[in-house]
C-alpha positions in Angstrom: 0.0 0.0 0.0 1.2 3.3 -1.0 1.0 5.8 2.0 1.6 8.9 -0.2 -1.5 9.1 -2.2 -4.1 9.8 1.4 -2.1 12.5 2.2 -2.1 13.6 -1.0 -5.7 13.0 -1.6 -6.4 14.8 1.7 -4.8 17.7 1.4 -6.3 18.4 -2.0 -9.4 18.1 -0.8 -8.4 20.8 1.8 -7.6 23.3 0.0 -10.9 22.6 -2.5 -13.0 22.9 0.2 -11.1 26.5 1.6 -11.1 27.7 -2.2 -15.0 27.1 -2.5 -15.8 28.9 1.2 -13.3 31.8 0.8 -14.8 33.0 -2.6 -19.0 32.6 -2.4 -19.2 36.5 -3.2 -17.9 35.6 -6.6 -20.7 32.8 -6.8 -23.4 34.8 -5.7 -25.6 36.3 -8.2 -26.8 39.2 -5.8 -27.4 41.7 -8.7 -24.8 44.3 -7.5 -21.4 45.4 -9.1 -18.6 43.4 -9.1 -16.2 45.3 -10.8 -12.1 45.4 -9.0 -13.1 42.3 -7.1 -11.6 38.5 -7.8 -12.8 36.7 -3.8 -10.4 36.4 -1.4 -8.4 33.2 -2.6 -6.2 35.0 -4.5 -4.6 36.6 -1.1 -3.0 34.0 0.2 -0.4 33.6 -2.4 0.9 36.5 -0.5 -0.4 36.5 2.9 -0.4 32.6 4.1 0.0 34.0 7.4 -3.3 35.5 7.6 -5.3 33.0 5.1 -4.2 30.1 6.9 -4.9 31.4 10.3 -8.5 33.5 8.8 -11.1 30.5 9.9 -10.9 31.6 13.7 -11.6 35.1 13.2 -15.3 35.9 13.6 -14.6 37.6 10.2 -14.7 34.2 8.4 -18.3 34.3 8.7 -18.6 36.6 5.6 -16.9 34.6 3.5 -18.9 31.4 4.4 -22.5 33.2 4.8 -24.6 32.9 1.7 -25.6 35.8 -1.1 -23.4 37.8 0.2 -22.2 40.7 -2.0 -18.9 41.2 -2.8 -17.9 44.4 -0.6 -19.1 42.5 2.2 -17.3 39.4 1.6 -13.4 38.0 3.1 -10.6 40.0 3.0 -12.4 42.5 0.5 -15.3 43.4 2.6 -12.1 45.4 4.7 -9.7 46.0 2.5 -11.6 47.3 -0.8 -11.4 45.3 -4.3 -8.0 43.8 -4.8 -8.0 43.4 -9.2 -5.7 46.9 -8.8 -3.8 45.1 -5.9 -3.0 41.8 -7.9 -1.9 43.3 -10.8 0.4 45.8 -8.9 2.1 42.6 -7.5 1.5 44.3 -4.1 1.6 47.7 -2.5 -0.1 49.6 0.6 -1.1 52.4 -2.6 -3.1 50.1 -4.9 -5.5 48.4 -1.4 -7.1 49.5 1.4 -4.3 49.1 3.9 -5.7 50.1 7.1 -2.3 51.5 8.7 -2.5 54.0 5.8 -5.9 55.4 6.6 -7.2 58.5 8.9 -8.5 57.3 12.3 -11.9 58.9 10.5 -11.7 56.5 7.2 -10.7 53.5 9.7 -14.0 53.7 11.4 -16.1 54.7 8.6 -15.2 51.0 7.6 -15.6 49.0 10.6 -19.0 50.7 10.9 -20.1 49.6 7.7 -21.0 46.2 9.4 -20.7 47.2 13.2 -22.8 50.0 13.5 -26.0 48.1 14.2 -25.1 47.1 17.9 -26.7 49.7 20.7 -23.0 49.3 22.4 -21.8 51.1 19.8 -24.3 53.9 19.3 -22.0 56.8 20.6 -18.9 55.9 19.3 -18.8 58.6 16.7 -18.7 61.3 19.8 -16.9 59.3 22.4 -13.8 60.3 24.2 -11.9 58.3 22.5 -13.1 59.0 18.9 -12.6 62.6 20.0 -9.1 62.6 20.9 -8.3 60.3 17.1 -8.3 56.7 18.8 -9.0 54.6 16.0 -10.5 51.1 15.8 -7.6 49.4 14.9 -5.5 51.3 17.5 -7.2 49.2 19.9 -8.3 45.9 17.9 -6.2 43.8 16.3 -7.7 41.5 13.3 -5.1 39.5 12.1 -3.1 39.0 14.8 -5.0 39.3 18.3 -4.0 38.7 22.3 -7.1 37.7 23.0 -10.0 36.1 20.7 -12.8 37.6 22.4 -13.2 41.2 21.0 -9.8 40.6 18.8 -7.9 43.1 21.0 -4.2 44.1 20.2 -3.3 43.2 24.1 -5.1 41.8 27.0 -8.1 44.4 28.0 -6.2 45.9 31.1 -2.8 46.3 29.7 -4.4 48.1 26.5 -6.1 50.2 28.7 -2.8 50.9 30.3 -1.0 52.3 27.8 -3.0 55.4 27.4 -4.3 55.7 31.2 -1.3 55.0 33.1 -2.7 57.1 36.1 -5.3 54.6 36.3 -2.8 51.8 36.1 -1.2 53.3 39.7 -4.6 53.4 41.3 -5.3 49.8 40.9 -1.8 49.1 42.9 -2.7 50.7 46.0 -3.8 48.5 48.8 -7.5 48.5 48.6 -8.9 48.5 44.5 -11.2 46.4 42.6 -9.4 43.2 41.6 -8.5 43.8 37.6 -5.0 43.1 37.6 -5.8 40.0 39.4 -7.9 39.1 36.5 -11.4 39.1 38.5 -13.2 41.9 36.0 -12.0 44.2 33.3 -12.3 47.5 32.6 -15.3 47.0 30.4 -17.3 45.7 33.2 -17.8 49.3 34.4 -16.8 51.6 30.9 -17.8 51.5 27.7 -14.8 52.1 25.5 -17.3 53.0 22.4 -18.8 55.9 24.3 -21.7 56.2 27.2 -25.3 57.5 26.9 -26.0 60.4 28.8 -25.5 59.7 32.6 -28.5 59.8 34.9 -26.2 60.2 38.2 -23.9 63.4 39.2 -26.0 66.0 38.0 -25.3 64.7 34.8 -22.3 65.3 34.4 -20.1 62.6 32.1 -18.6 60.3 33.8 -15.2 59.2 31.4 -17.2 56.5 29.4 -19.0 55.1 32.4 -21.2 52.1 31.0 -24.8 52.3 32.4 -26.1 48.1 34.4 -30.1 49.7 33.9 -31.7 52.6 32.6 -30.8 55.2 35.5 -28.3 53.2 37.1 -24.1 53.1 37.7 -22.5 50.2 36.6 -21.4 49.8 40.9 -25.0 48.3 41.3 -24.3 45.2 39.1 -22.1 43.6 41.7 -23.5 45.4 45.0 -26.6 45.0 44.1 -27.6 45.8 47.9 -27.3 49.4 47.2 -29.8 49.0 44.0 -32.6 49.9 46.5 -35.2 51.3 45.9 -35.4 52.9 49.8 -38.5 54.6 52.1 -35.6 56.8 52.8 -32.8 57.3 50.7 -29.4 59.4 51.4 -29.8 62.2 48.7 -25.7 62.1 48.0 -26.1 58.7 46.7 -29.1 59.2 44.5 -28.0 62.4 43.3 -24.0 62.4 43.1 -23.4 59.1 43.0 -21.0 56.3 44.8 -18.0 58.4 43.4 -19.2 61.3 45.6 -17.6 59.0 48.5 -15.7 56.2 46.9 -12.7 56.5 44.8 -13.8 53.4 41.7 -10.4 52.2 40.9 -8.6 52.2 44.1 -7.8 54.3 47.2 -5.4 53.8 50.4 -8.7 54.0 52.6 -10.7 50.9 53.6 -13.8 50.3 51.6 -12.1 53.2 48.9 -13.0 55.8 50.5 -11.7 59.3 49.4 -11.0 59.9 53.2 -9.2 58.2 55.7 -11.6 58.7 58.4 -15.4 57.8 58.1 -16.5 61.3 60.2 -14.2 63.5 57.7 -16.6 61.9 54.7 -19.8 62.5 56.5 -18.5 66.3 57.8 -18.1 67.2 53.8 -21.6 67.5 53.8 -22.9 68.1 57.7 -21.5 70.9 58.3 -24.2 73.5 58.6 -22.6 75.1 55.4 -24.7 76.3 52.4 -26.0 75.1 49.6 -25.9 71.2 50.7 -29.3 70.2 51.9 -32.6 69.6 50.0 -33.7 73.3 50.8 -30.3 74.7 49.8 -29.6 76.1 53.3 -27.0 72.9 54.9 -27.1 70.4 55.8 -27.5 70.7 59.9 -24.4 70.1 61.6 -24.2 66.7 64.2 -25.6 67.1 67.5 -23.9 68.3 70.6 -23.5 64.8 71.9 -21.6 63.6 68.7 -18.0 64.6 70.2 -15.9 64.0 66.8 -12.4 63.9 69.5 -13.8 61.0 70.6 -13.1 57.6 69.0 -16.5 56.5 69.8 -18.3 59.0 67.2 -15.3 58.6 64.3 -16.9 56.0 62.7 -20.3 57.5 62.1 -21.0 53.8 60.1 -21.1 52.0 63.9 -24.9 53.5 64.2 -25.8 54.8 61.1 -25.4 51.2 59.4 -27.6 51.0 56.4 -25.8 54.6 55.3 -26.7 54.0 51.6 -30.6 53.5 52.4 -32.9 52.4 54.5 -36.2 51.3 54.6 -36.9 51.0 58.4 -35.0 54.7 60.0 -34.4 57.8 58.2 -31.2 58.5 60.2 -30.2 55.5 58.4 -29.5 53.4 61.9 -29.9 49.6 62.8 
């Protein structure tokens, strides 16, 4: 028995079968213009890198998907016809080569075919488009870290290397756990852009994802807070959990932005205008709340359910 000819055999039938999937746009009859393009086969003379490695991209699905036209197909639904391309023998000038293009012309392509997610519904005035962050600057197609979301590094360390402040606040001893690998930094942003916040006198928060209409993103884990309360603290309605927590890390317990629970709570109840629902302060502690005494410096010992309560409105046991 001659072991040659399976093999052979096999791997012919391999690369039928990637020849018939990669070019259906050339197949299709769909009516529209196929002028410049020739399907994507053609590119892996030149790019076996890429062609060989194409099937786990969630790309591959346009090549494989039925009627589709040709711009929307492979390689060329990206990177425009390639006729001019092929008989160039190569070059960035005569193809859509992406690290070429405006961070303007970058997107306009991506959002040919991912512009009909909600997610993505503000990306066109987010911070990032703003300040010429491109979609490619943060996603890598053809050669990702990670397969989920095809970015260029792992979520945090992409995040990183713009935000390095942030980077140094989740080092200090009390943060939420994302170097550790326990969320990311999309659990509580939305690098495409926000909708308008509901919280902190709507103000924008930098890209600040929303769990439910009229909610932070802090309520999908401590879910506790979510209320709603007979008597709510107005600071947390109103301002938010930032108005007393620092969100990526802090060197208080609990992230405070204070070290001492009474120096928090004196912020506001202080007698001073224009805190208070009426605008005229909030009324300062009692006379029998001595602050030089340990026993009153943790205003959190009595007043226990301090982000609402449905049973006391001093917020107590």
């Amino acid at each position: 028995m001659h072991f040659g000819r399976p093999i052979k055999l096999s791997f012919a039938f391999l690369d039928l079968l990637i020849s018939l999937s990669m070019a259906p746009a050339a197949r299709a009859d769909t009516g529209t213009n196929t002028q410049g393009y020739i399907g994507s086969a053609v590119c892996r003379t030149c790019h076996p890198d890429v062609w060989f490695t194409f099937y786990k991209n969630p790309h591959y699905r346009s090549l494989v998907a039925p009627n589709k036209a040709p711009e929307n197909t492979g390689c060329e639904g990206c990177h425009g016809p390639g006729k001019s391309h092929i008989e160039a023998h190569g070059g960035k000038a005569t193809i859509k080569a992406f690290s070429q293009l405006s961070a303007a012309d970058s997107m306009n392509v991506c959002l040919r075919c991912h512009s009909e997610s909600l997610s993505r519904s503000n990306v066109r005035g987010s911070t990032h488009t703003m300040n010429g962050v491109a979609c490619n600057n943060c996603h890598s197609i053809h050669k990702p870290a990670t397969p989920k979301y095809l970015l260029a590094k792992t979520e945090a360390q992409l995040c990183y290397s713009c935000h390095a402040n942030v980077r140094g606040d989740f080092e200090l001893p009390y943060k939420h756990r994302v170097n550790e690998g326990f969320m990311n930094c999309s659990d509580c942003h939305n690098p495409h852009g926000a909708n308008q916040p509901t919280w902190r006198m709507a103000a924008r928060p930098r890209m600040v994802d929303q769990a439910l209409p009229a909610e932070e993103p802090c309520l999908k884990c401590h879910s506790d807070k979510r209320g709603p309360f007979a008597f709510e603290h107005p600071p947390v309605r109103v301002e938010g959990c930032e108005m007393c927590h620092s969100p990526h890390g802090s060197t208080n317990s609990r992230l405070l932005r204070r070290p001492l629970v009474f120096t928090m709570c004196l912020e506001c109840h202080n007698g001073a205008p224009p805190f208070g629902r009426e605008g005229d302060g909030i009324q300062p502690l009692s006379r029998t709340h001595n602050m030089t005494s340990p026993q009153y410096q943790n205003c959190t010992n009595c007043h226990v359910s301090i982000h609402g309560s449905n049973l006391d409105p001093l917020f107590r046991r």
